[in-house]
MILOTOR-779437 format. One line per 4 residues: number of its first residue (from 1); their letters; for each residue x, y, z of N, C-alpha, C. Coordinates in steps of 0.2 Angstrom, whole numbers, plus 5000, padded with zeros to 4 digits. Atoms other than C-alpha are relative to their C-alpha. Example, Ala and Ser with C-alpha at 12.3 -4.5 7.8 and 13.67 -1.06 7.14 Angstrom:
2
1> as> 5004/4994/5000/5062/4978/5039/5004/5006/5000; 4996/4994/4999/5068/4995/5036/4996/5005/5003
***
This chain:
337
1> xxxx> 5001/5006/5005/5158/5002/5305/4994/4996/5002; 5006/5004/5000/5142/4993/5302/5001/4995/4996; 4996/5003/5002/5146/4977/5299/4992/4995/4998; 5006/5003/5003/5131/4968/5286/4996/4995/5004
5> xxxx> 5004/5006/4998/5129/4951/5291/5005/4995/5006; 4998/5005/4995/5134/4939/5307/5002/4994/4995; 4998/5005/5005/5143/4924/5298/4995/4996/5004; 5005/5004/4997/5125/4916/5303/5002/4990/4999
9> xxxx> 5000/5008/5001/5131/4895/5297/5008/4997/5004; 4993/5004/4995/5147/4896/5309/4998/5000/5007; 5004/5001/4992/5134/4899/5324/5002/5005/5002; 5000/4994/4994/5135/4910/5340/5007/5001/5002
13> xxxx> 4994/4998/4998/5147/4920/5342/5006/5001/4993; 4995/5000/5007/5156/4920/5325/5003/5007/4998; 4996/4992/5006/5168/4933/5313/4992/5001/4998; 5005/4996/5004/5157/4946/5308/5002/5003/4992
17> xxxx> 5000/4996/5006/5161/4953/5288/4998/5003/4995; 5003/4996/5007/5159/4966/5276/5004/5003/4995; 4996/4995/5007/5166/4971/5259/4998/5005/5000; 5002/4994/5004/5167/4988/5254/5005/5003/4993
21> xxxx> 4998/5002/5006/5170/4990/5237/5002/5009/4997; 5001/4995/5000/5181/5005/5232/4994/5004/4995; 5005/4998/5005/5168/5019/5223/4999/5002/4993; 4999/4999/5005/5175/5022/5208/4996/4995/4996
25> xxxx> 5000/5006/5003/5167/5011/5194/5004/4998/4997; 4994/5003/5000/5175/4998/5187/4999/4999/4990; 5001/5003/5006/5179/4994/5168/4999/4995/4997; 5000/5008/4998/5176/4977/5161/5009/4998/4996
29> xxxx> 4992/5001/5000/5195/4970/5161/5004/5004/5004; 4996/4994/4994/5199/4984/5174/5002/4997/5008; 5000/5004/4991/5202/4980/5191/4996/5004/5004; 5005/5000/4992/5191/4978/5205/5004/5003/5006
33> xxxx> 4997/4999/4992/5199/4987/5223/4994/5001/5005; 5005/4998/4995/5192/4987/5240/5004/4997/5006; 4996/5003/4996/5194/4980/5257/4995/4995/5002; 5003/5007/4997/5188/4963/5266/5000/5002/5010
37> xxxx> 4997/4999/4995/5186/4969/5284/4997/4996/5005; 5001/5005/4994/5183/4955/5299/5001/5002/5004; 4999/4998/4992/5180/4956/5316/4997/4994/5006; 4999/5009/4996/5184/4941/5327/4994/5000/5003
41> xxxx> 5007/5002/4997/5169/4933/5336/5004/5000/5006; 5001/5001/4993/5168/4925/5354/5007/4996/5000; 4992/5004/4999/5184/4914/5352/5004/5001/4994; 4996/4998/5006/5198/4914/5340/4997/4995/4994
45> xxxx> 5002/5003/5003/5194/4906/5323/5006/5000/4995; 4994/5000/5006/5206/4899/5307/4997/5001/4995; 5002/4997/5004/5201/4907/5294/5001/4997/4991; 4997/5002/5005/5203/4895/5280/5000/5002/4992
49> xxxx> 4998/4995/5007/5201/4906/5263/4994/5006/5001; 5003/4994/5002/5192/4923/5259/4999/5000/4991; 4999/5000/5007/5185/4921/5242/4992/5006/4998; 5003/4994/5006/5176/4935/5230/4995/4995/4994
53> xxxx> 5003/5004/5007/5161/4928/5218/4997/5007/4997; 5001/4995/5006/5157/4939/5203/4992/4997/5000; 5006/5003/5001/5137/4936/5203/4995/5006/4995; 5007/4996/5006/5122/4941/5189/4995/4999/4999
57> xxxx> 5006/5004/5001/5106/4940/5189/4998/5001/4991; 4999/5001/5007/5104/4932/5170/4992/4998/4999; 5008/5004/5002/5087/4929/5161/5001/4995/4996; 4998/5004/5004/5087/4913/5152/4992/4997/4999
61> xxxx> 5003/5002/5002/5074/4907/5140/4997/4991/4997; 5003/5008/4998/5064/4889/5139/4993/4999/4995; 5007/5002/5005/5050/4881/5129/4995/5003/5003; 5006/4997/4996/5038/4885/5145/5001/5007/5000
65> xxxx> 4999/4991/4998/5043/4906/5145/5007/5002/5001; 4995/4996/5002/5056/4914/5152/5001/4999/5010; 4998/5000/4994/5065/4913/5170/5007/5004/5001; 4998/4998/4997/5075/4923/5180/5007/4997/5008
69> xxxx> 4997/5004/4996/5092/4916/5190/5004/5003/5002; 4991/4997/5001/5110/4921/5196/5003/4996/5002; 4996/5003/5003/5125/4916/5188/5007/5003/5006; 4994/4999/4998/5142/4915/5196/5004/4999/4993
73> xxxx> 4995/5000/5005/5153/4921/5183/5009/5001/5002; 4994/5001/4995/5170/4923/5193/5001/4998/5008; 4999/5003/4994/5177/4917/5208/5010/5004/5001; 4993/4999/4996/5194/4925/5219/5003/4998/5007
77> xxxx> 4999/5003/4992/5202/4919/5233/5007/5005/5002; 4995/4995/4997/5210/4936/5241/5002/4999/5007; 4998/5000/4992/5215/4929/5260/4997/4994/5002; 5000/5005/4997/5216/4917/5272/5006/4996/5002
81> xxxx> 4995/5004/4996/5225/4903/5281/5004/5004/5007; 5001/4997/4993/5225/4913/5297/4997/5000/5005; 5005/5002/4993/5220/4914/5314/4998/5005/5000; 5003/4992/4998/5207/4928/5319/4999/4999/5005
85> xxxx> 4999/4998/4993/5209/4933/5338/4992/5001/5001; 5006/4998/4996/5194/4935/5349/4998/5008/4998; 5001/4994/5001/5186/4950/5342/5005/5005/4998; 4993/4995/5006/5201/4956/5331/4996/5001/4995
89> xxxx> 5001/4995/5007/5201/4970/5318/5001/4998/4996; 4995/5002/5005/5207/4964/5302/4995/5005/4994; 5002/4997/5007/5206/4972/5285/5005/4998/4994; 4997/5004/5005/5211/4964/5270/4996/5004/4993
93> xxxx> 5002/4996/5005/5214/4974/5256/5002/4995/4993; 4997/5003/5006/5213/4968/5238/4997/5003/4993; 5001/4998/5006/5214/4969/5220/4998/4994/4995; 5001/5005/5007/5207/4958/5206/4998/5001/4995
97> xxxx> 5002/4994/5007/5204/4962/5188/4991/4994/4997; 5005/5004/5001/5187/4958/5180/4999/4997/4994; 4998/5002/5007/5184/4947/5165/4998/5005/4995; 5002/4997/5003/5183/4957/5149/4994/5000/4996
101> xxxx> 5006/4999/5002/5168/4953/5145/4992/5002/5005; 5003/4997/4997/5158/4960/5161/4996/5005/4999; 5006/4997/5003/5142/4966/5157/5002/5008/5002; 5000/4995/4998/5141/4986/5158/4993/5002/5005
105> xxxx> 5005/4997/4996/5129/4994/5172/4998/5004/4999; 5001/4993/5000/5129/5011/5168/5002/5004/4994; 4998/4996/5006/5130/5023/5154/5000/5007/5000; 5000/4993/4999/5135/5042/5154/4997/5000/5009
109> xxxx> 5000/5001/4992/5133/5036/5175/4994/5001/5000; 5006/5001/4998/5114/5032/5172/5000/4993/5002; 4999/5007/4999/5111/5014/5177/4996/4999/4995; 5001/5004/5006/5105/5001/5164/4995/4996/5002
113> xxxx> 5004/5004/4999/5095/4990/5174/5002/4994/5001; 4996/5007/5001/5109/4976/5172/5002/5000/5011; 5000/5002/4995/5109/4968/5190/5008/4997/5002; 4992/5002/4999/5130/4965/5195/5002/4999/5008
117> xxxx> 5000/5000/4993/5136/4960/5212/5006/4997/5002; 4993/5004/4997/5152/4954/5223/4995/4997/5006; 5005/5005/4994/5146/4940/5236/5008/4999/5002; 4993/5002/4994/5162/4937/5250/4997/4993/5004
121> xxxx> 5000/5007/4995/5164/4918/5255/5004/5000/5005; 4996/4999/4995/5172/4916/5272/4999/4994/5003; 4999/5007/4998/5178/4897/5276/5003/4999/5004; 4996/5002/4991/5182/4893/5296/4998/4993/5000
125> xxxx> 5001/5006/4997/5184/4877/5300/4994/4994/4997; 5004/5006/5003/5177/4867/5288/4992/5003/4996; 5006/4997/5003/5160/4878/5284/5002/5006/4999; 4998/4994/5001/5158/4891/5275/4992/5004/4999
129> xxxx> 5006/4996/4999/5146/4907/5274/5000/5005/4993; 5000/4995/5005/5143/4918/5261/4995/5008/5001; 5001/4994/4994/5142/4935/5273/4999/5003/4997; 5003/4991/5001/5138/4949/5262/5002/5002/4992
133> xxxx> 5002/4998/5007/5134/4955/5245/4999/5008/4998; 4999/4989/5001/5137/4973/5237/5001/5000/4993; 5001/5000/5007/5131/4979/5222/5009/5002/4995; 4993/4998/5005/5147/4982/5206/4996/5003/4994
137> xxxx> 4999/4996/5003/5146/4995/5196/5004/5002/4994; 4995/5001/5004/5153/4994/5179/4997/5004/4995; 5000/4996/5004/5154/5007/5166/5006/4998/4995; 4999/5002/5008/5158/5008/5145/5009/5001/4999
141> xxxx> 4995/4998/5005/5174/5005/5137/5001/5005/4994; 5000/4991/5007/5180/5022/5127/4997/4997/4993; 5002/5006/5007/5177/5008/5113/4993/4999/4999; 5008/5001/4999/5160/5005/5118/4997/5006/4999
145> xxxx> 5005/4992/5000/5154/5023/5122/5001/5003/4995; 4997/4999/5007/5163/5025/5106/4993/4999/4995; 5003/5002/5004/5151/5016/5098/4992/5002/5003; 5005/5001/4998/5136/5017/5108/4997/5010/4997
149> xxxx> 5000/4991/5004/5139/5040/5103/4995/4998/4993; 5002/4999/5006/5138/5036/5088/4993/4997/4998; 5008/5003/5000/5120/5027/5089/4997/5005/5003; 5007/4993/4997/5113/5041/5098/5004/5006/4996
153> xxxx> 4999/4995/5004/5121/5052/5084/4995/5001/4996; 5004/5002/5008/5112/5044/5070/4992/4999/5004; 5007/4998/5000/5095/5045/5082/4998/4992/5002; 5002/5005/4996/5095/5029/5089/4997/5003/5007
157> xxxx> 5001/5001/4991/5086/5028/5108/4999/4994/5004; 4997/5006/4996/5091/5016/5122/4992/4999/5003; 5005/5000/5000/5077/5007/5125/4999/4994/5007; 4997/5003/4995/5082/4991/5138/5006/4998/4996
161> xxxx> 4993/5005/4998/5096/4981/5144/4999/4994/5003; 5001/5006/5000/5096/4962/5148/5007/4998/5000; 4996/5006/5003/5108/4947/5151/4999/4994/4998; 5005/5005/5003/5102/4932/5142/5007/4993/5002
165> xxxx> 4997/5005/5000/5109/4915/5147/5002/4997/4995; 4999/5003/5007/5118/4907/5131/5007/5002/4996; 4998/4998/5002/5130/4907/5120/4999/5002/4992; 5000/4998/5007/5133/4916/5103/5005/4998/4996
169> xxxx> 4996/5007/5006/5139/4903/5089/5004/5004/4996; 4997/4997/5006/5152/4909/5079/5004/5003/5004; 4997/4996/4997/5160/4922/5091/5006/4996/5007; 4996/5003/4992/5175/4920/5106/4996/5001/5005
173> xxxx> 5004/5001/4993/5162/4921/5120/5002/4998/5004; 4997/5002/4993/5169/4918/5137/4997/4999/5005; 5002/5002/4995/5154/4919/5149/4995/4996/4998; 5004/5004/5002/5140/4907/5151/4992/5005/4996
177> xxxx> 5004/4994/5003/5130/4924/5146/5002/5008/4995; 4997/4997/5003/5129/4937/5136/4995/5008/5001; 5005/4993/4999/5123/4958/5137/4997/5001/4995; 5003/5001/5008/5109/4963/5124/4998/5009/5004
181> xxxx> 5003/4993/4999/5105/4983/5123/4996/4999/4996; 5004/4999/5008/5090/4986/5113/4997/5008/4999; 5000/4992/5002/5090/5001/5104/4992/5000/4996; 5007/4999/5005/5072/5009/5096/5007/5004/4994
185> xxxx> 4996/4996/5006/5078/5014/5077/5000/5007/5001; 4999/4992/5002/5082/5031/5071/4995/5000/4996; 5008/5000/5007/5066/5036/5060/5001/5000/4995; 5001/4999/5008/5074/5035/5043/5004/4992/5000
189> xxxx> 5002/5010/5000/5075/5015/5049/4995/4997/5003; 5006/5006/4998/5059/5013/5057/4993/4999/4995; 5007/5005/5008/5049/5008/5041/5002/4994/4998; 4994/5007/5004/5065/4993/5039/4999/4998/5007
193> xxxx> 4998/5004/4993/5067/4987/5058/4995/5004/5006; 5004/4997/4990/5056/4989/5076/5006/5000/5005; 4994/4999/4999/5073/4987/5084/5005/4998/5000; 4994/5002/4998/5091/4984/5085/5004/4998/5006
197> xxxx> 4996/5000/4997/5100/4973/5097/5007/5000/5003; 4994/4999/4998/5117/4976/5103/5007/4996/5004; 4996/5004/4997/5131/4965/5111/5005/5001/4999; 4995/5001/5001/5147/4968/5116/5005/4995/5000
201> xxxx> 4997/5006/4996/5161/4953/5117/5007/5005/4998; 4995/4996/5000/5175/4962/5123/5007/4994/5002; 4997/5006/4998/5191/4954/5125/5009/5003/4999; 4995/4995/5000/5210/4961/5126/5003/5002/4993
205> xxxx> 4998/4997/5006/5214/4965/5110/4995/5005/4997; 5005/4995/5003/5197/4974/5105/4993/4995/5001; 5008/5004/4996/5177/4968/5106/4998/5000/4993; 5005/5004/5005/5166/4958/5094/4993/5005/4999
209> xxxx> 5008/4996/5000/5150/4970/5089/4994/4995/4997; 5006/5004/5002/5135/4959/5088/4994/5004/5001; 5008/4994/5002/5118/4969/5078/4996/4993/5000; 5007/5005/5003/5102/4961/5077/4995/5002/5002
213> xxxx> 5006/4995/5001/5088/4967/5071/4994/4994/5001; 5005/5000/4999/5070/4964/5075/4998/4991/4999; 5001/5007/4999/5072/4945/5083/4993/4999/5003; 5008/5003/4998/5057/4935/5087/4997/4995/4998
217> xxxx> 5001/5009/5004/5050/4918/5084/4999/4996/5007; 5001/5006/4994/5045/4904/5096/5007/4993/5000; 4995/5008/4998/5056/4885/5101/5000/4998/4991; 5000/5003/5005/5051/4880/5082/4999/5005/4994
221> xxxx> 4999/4995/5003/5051/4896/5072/5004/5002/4998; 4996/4997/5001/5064/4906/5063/5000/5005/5005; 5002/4991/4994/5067/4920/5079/5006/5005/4998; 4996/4995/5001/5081/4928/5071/5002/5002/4991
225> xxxx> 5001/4998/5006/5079/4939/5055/5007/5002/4997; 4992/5000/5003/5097/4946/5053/5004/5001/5004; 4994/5001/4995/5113/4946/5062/5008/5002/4997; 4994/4997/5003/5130/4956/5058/5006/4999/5006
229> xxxx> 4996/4998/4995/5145/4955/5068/5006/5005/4996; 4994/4996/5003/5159/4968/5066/5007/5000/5007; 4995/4999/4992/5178/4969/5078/5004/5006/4997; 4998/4994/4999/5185/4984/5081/5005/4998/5007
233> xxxx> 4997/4999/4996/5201/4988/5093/4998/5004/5003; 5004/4999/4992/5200/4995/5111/5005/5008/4998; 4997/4994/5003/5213/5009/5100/4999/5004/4995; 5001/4998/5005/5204/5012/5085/4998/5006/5000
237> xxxx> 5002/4993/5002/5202/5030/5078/4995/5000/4993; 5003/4998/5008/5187/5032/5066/4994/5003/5000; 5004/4997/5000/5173/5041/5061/4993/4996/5003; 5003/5006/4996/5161/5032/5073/4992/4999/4995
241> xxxx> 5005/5000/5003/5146/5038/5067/5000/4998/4993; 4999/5005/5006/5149/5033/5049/5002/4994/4999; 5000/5006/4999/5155/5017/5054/4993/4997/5002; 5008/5003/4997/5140/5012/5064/4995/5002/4995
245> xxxx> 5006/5000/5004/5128/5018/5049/5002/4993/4994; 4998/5007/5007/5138/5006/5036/4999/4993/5006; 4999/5007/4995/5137/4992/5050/4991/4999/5000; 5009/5000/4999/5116/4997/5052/4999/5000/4991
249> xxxx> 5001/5001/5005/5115/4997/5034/5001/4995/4998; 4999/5007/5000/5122/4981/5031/4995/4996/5004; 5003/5003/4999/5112/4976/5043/4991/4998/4997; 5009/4998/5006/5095/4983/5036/4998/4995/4994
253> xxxx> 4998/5003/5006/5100/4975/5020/4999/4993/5002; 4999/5005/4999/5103/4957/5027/4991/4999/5003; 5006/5001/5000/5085/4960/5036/4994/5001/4995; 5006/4999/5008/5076/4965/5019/5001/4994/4998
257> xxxx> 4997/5005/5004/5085/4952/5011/4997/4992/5002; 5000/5008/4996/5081/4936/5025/4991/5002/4998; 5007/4999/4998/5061/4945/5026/4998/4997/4992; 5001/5004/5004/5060/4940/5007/4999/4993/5000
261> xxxx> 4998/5007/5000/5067/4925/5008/4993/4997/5003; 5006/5006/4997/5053/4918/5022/4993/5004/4996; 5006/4997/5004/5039/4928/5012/5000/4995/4991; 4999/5007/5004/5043/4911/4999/5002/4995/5005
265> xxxx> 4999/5005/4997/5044/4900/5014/5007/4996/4999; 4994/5003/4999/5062/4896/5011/5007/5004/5005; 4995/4996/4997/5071/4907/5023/5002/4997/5004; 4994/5001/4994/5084/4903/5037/5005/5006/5003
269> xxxx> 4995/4995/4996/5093/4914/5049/5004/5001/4997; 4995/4996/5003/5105/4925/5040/5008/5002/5005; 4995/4998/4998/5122/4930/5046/5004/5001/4995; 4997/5000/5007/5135/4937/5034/5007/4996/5001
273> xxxx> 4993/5007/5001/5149/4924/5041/4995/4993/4997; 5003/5006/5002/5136/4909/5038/4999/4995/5005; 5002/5005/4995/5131/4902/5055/4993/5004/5000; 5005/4998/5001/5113/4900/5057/4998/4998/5010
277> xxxx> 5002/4998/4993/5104/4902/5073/5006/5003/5007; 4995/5000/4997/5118/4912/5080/5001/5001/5008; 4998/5000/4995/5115/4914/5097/5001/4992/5005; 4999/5004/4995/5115/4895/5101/4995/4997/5002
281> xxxx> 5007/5004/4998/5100/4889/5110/4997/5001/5001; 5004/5000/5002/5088/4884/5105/4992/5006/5006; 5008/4995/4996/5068/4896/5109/5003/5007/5003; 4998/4994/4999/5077/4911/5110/4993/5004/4998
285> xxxx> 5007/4998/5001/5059/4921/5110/5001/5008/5002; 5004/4991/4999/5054/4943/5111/4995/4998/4997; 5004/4999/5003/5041/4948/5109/5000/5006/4992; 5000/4996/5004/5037/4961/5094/5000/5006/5000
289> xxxx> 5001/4992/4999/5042/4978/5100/5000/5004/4996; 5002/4996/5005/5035/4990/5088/5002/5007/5003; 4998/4996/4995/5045/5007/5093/4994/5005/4995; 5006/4998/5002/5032/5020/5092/4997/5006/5006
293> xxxx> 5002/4993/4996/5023/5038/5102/5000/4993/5007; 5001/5002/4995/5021/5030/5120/5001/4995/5002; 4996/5003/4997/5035/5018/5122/5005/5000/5007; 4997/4998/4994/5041/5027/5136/5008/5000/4998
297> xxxx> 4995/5000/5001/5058/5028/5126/5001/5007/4996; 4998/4994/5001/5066/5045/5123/5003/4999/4992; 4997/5000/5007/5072/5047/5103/5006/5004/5001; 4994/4996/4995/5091/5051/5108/5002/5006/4991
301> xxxx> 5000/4995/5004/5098/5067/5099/5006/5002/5001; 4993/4997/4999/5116/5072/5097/5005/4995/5004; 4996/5007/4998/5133/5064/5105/4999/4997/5005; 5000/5002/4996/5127/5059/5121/4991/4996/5001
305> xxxx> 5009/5003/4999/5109/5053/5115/4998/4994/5002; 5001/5003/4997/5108/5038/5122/5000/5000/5005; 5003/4998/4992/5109/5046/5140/4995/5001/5000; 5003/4999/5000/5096/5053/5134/4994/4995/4999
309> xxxx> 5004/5002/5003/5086/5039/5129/5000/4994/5007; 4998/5003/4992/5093/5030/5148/4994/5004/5005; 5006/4997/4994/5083/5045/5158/4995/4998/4997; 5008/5001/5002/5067/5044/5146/4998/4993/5001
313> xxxx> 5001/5007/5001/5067/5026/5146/4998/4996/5007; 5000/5006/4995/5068/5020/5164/5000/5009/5009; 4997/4995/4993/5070/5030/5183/5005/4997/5004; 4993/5001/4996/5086/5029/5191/4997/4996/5007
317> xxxx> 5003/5001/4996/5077/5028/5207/4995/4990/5002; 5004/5005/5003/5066/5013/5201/5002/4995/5000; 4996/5003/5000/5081/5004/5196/5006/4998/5006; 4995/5001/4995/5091/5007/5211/4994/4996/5008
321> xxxx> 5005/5008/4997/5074/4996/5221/5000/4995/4999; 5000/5009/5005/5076/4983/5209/5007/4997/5004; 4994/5005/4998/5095/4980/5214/4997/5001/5007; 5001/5000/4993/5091/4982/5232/4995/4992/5002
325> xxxx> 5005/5007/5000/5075/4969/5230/5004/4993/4997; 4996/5007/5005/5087/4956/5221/5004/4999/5006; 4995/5002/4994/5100/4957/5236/4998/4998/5004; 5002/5004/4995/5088/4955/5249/4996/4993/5000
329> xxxx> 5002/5004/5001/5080/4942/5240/5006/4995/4999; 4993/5005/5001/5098/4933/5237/5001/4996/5008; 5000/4998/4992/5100/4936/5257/4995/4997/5003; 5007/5004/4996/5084/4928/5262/5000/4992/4998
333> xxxx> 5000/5009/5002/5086/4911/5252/5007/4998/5003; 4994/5006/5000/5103/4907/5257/5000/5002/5010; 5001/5002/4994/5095/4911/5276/4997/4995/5001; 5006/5004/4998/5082/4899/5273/5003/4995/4999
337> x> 4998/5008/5001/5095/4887/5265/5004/4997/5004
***
């Protein structure tokens, strides 16, 4: 057992601990298991709680550009209120479920480039340390992958993934952020849209589909051209791929329809419920990604084309640097703090 991090802010000689999370991934609204395991320091220590933070790293956008943060989006308190003996073994197993809106990491077990983590607080005696961080792993709901099929049926390809700081007006939204896939179209819509966003807000009864096509606009511009939502249950049976075309057509149509509108200077954000600017806050900014030869994104093909538009898109390898440089970079600022 190799045990991460020395609880460096309780000093010399302190409990050592490391989460290890088990490896299956997790669903969002599934549960979390693992163990908590400690190992007493030079004296005995009171172990006043063991808490669990759910952390993301989230982009959020600004007048000045665009920054980079992480979000605590839950918090558990699995243990505590005990002594830990001189260099005693403890291992503390637990279970916690995740909110249902828990960004996804992976698809068809490629990674996504969404940055996900559990961090372990350990509070002795009044101070507390935050010992060790370990990447979370979270894969689609059948509902999800349900839908995301049918996009790589009809010749969508997965192009990135993102979580944006904010909320989406109109919708039940639960965290302070939200996921955004952005799909390049299928070629019998890329003369209508450069591409399609994606958001799910899942939640226990079924998930919120939020489309939007080819946003863009500055802090004082119109930056979102059209916007559909649709809810589906977490049990529904339907023809996906024909559902998701009549959902991208509406949308297409809603995007024709708002492009006229400002081509008379009287346009506003469209929605087919009736809120305008619907993610919320304000300077929501992309650029204008025209999909196209030498995008570096694969044009997916059949029911798993989105995987393939995951491998063409990005390197696993690549992706799995980035979390790593995110952890040790999480790890170095809270030595220096």
């Amino acid at each position: 057992m190799v045990f991460k991090r020395l609880l460096g802010s309780l000093g010399v000689g302190a409990p050592t601990v490391d989460t290890v999370l088990d490896p299956a991934p997790v669903l969002p609204g599934g549960a979390l298991t693992g163990q908590v395991h400690l190992k007493g320091g030079q004296a005995d220590f009171d172990i006043e709680h063991i808490t669990l933070e759910l952390v993301a790293r989230v982009e959020a956008e600004h007048e000045d550009g665009e920054s980079e943060g992480v979000v605590v989006f839950d918090r558990f308190t699995v243990g505590g209120g005990f002594r830990l003996g001189t260099e005693e073994p403890r291992s503390l197993p637990f279970q916690v479920t995740l909110p249902w809106e828990t960004p996804i990491t992976e698809l068809y077990g490629q990674p996504l480039g969404i940055v996900l983590g559990v961090r372990t607080e350990v509070a002795v005696a009044g101070a507390k340390d935050k010992g060790d961080l370990d990447q979370l792993t979270v894969t689609a709901l059948p509902v999800q992958e349900a839908v995301l099929e049918a996009f790589g049926q009809l010749g969508f390809g997965f192009k990135s993934a993102d979580l944006e700081y904010g909320h989406i007006a109109g919708t039940g939204q639960q965290l302070p952020f939200y996921q955004e896939i952005e799909l390049v179209p299928a070629p019998q819509y890329a003369h209508q849209v450069n591409e399609i966003e994606l958001t799910f807000l899942a939640g226990p009864g079924g998930l919120e589909v939020v489309l939007e096509a080819d946003k863009r606009g500055g802090l004082f511009t119109s930056g979102h051209d059209a916007v559909s939502r649709f809810s589906v249950g977490h049990q529904d049976v339907r023809d996906w791929a024909a559902e998701v075309e009549g959902w991208v057509r509406q949308l297409v149509e809603h995007h024709a329809a708002y492009g006229a509108q400002s081509a008379y200077g009287h346009g506003t954000p469209y929605t087919d419920h009736g809120h305008h600017d619907p993610h919320g806050h304000g300077g929501h900014h992309r650029d204008d990604h025209r999909a196209g030869p030498g995008v570096g994104t694969a044009v997916a093909a059949g029911a798993a084309g989105l995987a393939v538009g995951v491998v063409g898109g990005m390197v696993a390898a690549e992706v799995v640097d980035e979390v790593g440089d995110f952890f040790e970079g999480e790890e170095e600022e809270e030595d220096e703090g």
